[in-house]
N, C-alpha and C positions, 0 to 999 in steps of 0.2 A: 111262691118262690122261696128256696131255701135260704137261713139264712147263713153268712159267711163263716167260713171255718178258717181256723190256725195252721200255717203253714210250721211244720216240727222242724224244729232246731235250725229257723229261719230269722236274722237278725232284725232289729228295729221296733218300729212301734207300730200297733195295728189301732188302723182305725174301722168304725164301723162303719161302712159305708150308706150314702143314701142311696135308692135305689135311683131317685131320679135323674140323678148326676152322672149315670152311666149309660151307655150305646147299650140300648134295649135287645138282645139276641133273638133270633129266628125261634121259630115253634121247633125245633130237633131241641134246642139246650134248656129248655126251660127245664130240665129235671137234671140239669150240671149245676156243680158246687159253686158257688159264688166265691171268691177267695181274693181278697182286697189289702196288698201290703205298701204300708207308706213306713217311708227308713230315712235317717242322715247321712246322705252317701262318706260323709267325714266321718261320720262314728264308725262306719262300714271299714272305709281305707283304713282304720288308727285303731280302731281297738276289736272287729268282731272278724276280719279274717286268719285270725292265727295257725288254721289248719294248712292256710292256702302260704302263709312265710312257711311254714315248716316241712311244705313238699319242694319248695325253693332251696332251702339248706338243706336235703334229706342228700342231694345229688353229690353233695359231697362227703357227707357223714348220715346215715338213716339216723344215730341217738343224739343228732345236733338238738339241742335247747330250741324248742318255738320263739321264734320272734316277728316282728309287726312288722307290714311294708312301710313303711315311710314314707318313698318318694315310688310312687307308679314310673314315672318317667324314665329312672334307670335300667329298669328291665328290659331287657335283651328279646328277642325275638324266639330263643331259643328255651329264656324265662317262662315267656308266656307260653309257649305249646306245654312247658312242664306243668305250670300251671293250671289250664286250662284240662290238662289230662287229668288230674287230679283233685280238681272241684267238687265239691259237691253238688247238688242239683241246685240247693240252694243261693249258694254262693255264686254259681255258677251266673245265673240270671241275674246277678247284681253285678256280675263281671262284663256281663253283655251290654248292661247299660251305661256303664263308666266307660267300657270300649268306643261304645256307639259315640259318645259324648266329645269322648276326645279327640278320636280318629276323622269326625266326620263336621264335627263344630265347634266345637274351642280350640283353646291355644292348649299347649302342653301343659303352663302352670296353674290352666283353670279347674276349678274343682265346684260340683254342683248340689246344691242341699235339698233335703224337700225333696226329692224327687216321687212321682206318685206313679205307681201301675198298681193295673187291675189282671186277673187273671181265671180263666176260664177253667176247671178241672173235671178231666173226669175220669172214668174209671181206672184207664193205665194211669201208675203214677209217674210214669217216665215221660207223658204227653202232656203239654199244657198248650192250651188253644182257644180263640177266642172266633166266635163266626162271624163276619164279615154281614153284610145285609146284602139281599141277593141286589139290590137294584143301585149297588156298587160300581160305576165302571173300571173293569179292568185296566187301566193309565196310571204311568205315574212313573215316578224315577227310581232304579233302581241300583243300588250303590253294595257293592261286596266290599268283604273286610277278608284278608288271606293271615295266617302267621306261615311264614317259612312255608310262600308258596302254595299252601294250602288253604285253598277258602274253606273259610270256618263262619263265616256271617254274609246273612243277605240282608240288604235294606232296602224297604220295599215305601217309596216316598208321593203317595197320591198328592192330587192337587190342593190348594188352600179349600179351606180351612182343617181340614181331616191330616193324620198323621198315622200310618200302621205300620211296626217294622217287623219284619219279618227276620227271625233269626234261626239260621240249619247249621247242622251240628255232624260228621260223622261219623261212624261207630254205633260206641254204647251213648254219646249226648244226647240228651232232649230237645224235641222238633218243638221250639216257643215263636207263638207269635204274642208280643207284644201292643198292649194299646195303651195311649198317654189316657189319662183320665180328665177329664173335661176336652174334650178332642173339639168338642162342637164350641167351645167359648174362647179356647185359649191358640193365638194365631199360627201359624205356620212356620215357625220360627227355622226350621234346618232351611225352607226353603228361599227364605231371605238372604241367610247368610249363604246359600250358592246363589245367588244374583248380586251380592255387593261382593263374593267373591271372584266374578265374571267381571265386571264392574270395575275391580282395583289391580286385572288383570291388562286394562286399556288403560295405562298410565299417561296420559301425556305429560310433555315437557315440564318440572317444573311444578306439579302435581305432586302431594302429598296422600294419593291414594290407599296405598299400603298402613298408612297412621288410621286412614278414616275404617278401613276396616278393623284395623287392630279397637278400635275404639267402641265399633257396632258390638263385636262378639262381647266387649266387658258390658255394654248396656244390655246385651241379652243373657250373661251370666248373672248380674247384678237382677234382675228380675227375676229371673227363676230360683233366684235364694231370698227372692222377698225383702231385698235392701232398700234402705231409705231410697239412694241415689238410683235406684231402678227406672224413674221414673226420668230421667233427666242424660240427654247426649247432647254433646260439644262437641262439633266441626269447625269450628274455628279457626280459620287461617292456616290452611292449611291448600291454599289457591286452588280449589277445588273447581271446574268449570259444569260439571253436571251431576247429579243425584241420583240412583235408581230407587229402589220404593222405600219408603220408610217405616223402620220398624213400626208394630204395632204397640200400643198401651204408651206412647208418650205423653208425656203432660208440660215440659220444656225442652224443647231445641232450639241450638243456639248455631247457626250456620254463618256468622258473620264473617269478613274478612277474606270471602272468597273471590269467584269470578264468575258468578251464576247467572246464567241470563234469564230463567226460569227455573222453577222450585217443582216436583211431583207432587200429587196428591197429597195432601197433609193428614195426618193422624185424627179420628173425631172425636178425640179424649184431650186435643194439646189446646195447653194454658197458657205457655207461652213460648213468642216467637221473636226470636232477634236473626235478622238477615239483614244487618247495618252491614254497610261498606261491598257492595256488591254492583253487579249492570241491570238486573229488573228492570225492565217496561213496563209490568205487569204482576199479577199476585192473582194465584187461583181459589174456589171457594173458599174462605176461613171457618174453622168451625164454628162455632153455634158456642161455646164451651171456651172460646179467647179469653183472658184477661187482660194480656199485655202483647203487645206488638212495638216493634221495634224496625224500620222497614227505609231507616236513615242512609242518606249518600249512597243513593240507587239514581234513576232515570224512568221514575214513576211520574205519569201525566196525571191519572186519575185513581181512585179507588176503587175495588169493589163495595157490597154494602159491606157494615163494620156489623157483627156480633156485637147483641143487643145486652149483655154483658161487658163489655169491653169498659176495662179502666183505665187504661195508660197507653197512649199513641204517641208513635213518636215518626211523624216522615219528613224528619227537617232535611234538607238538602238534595231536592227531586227539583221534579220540573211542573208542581201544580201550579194553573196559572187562574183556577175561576174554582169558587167552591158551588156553586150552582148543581145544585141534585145532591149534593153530599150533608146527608143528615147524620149527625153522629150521636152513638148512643147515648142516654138519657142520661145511666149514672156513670159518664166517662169522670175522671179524678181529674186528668194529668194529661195535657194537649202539646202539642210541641210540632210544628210548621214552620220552624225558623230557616231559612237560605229557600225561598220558591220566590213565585214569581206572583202571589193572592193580591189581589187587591180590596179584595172583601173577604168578608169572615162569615160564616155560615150564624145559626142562632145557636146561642151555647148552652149548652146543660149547665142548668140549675144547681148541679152538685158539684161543676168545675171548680177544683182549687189550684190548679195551678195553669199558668197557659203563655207558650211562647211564641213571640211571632216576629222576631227579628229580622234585618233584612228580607221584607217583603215590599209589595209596594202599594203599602193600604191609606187612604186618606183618612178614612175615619173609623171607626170603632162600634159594634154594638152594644148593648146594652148589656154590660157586666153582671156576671151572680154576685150574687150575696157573701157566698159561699168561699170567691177566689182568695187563694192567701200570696201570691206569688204573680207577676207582673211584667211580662219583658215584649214591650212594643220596640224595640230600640231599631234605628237607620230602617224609617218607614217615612210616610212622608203626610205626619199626622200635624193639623193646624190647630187642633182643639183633643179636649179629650172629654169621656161620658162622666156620668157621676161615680165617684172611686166607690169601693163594695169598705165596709166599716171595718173586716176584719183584714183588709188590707196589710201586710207585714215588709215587701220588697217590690217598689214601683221603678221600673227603670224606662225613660222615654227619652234618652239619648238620642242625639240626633236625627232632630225630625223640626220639624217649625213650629212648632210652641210660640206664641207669646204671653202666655200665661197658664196657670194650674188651677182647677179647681180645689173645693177644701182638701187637704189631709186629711186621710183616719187618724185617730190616734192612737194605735196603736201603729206605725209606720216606721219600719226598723233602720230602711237601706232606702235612699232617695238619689236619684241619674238620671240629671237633669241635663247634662252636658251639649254643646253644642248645638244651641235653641237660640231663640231671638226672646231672649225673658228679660227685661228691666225689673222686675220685681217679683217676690218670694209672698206664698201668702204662710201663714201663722205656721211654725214648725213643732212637729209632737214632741213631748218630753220625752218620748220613747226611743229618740235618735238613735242612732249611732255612727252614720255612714251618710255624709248628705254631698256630692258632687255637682256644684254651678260650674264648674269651669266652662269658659269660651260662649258666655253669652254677651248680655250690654246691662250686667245687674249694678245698679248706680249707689244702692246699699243693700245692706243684709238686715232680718229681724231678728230677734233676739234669739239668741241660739241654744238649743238644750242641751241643760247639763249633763249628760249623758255622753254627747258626741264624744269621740276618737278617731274619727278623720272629717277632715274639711278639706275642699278642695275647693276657691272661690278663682284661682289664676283665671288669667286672661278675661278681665272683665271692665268694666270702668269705675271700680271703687277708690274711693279718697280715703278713705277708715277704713276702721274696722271697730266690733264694740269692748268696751273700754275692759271688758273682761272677758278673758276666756273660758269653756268650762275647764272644769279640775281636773277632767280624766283625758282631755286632749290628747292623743299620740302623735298626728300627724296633721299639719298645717301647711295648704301650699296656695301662696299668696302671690308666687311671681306673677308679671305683666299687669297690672293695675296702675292706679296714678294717688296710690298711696304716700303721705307726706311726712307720716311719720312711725316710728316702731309699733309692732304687735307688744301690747301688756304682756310680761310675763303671767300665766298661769298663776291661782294662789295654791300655794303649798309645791312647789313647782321650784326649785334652786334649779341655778344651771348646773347641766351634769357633765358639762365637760370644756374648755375655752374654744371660744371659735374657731373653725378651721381657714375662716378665709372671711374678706369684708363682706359685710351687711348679709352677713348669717347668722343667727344665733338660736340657742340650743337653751331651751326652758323646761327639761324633762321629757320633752318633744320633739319631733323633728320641723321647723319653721321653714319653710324657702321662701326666701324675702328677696331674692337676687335674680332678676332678670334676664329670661333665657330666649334667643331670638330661635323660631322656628328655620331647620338647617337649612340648608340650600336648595331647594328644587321643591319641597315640600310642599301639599295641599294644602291650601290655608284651610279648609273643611275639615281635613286629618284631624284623628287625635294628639294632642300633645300629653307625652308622661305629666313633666312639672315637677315631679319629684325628687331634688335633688338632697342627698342627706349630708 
């Protein structure tokens, strides 16, 4: 095979092509010139058409000054036949392909880089052509381009995965047919955007269709210029009730906020998935290739399996009522199950560090990793609890029936305890900072670490408190107890300001020492603030 030759006085950068990477031709062209140009279609618009601005101003003066197009979008109908009469061969084919681009796929202010063709030469040099393979079938959509009435372009649009346009010319122009380069790896992209086109054509009520395609063409402009953000589309709230197929090469979609009762086929590249806030019953295969799922405040009973890669789940606010058969993957991080209806918890991976399971209706607890750093059983209906993991950092077991805790880690930052049946506290870490008893039947406190910055002991049966508090105290709230006498001021601690009102006082801290009855109609279960500054 020969190898590729320089198109003259053709702008851009040429690359050498691999042979592999190209739709291998029929036995007639194996003795055609191979001729491979890849260009910056922005270099093209801005600095290497100057012949084609100067047959644009010729129409009014032939010795006008060359100057650059700017903005494509201004030209006139009447610009481009001027134009196009006047191309070169070269230019010509880079006109066809910003034509095709705009007219048929983007939006008017999109512009496309990188763009790659191959081209087929042979002897005429006014013919460029590439041969199709015979066992091709003849299908496929095809789209004319006219100026001022005249078709000037065919596109000629086979089905996925393949892509060949066809471009005819009258006159003296050249009969090009066009091939994308990697046709066989890279997706069908015009034909997507005529189905989310169709698609934002059936707008119902209230629907923000019209956004979601404006959104598809910048994630498929954004790829084919090789941007960071290529890889990543937001749907978003935008009350969307159905999808049609989803681009190819995602790696984040975020469809939250919508009204989807079902999701299409999903991408086998996507990483990750937020569909919070949606109607879901259900979820179709997940890739293989997940990281993150997000799948919150839907109307999901069950799962499918989880992607054996999967770090972070999140399906708090469904209707799971039994984990039975739900094994989830090994190295999950980040679990989160809060608002169902579980009463058991499946066996947890080893590498779990964080895990939520709040309003559920679990009695008891399995056997904690090692590994967890974060804790939230809270308004479950837990009587005891397993042995705490040592790197333990944030335990919160609020309302649930406790009458007692096992050791603290010590390292234990954040302790919610609230609304338990606890008479007694066992040894608290120096690591405090955040420790919540309110509204159990705690009769004393232990000694408490100098670290703290809020305390919340209300609504308990304490007579004291201890004869010092720490030094970095912020927040103190002591209402409803059978406390007999004042909280010690803080050391180092002045009051910062004269009391607002009886049996309140202000130690550098905020103290509520004043008794507040729960309002009228109230839960006695309910939380109470306590708080008062």
């Amino acid at each position: 095979m020969l190898q590729p030759t320089s198109l003259s006085g053709a702008s851009g950068v040429y690359v050498k092509p691999n042979e592999n990477e190209y739709w291998a031709p029929d036995e007639s062209s194996q003795t055609a010139n191979r001729l491979h140009i890849g260009y910056v279609l922005t270099d093209l618009l801005n600095n290497s058409l100057n012949d084609i601005a100067a047959s644009k101003t010729s129409k009014t003066s032939k010795t006008s000054k060359t100057s650059k197009i700017e903005n494509w979008d201004d030209l006139s109908s009447s610009d481009y036949t001027t134009i196009l009469h006047n191309a070169s061969e070269e230019t010509f084919i880079h006109m066809v392909c910003r034509s095709l681009l705009h007219d048929q796929c983007l939006t008017k202010s999109d512009q496309l880089t990188n763009m790659f063709l191959s081209f087929e030469s042979t002897d005429n040099p006014n013919i460029y052509t590439i041969p199709a393979k015979k066992e091709d079938p003849p299908i496929g959509l095809l789209l004319n381009l006219s100026v001022v009435d005249e078709p000037i372009m065919t596109m000629y649009i086979p089905g996925m995965p393949k892509v060949a346009l066809s471009v005819t010319l009258t006159g003296d122009k050249p009969h090009c047919k066009l091939l994308r380069k990697y046709i066989d790896k890279v997706p069908d992209w015009v034909a997507q955007i005529t189905a989310w086109r169709a698609w934002a054509k059936v707008n119902a009520p209230g629907e923000y269709r019209a956004e979601a395609l404006s959104r598809v063409k910048a994630y498929i402009y954004n790829r084919a210029c090789n941007r960071a953000s290529a890889l990543e589309l937001e749907l978003a709230n935008l009350m969307l009730t159905s999808l049609p197929e989803l681009p190819a090469g995602l790696e984040k979609l975020d469809v939250s906020g919508n009204q989807l009762c079902s999701l299409p086929v999903l991408p086998t590249g996507l990483e990750e998935l937020y569909v919070r806030r949606n109607l879901l019953d259900s979820l179709p295969v997940l890739p293989a290739g997940l990281k993150k799922l997000d799948v919150s405040r839907n109307q999901l009973c069950s799962l499918p399996v989880l992607p054996a890669g999967l770090k972070h789940l999140n399906v708090g606010g469904n209707n799971l009522f039994r984990s039975t058969g739900l094994e989830l993957p090994t190295g999950l991080e980040e679990l989160d199950v809060r608002r169902n209806l579980l009463d058991s918890l499946p066996v947890l991976p080893a590498g779990l560090k964080h895990l939520y399971v709040c309003k559920n209706q679990l009695c008891s607890l399995p056997v904690l990793p090692a590994s967890l750093e974060k804790l939230d059983v809270s308004r479950n209906r837990l009587c005891s609890l397993p042995v705490l993991p040592a790197g333990l950092v944030m335990l919160d077991v609020s309302n649930n029936q406790l009458s007692g805790l096992p050791a603290l880690p010590a390292g234990l930052v954040t302790l919610d305890v609230r609304f338990n049946l606890m008479s007694s506290l066992p040894e608290l870490p120096g690591y405090m900072r955040t420790l919540n008893v309110s509204n159990n039947q705690l009769i004393h406190l232990p000694v408490l670490p100098v670290r703290l910055k809020v305390l919340d002991v209300s609504n308990n049966q304490l007579t004291s408190l201890p004869d010092r508090l720490p030094s970095g105290l912020e927040m103190l709230n002591v209402c409803w107890n059978k406390l007999t006498s004042k909280p010690s001021r803080p050391p180092s601690r002045p009051p910062s300001r004269p009391p607002s009102r009886p049996n309140a006082w202000y130690f550098g801290c905020t103290i509520n020492y004043e008794p507040q009855r729960p309002r009228s109609g109230e839960n006695p279960s309910a939380e109470v603030s306590g708080y008062t500054p």
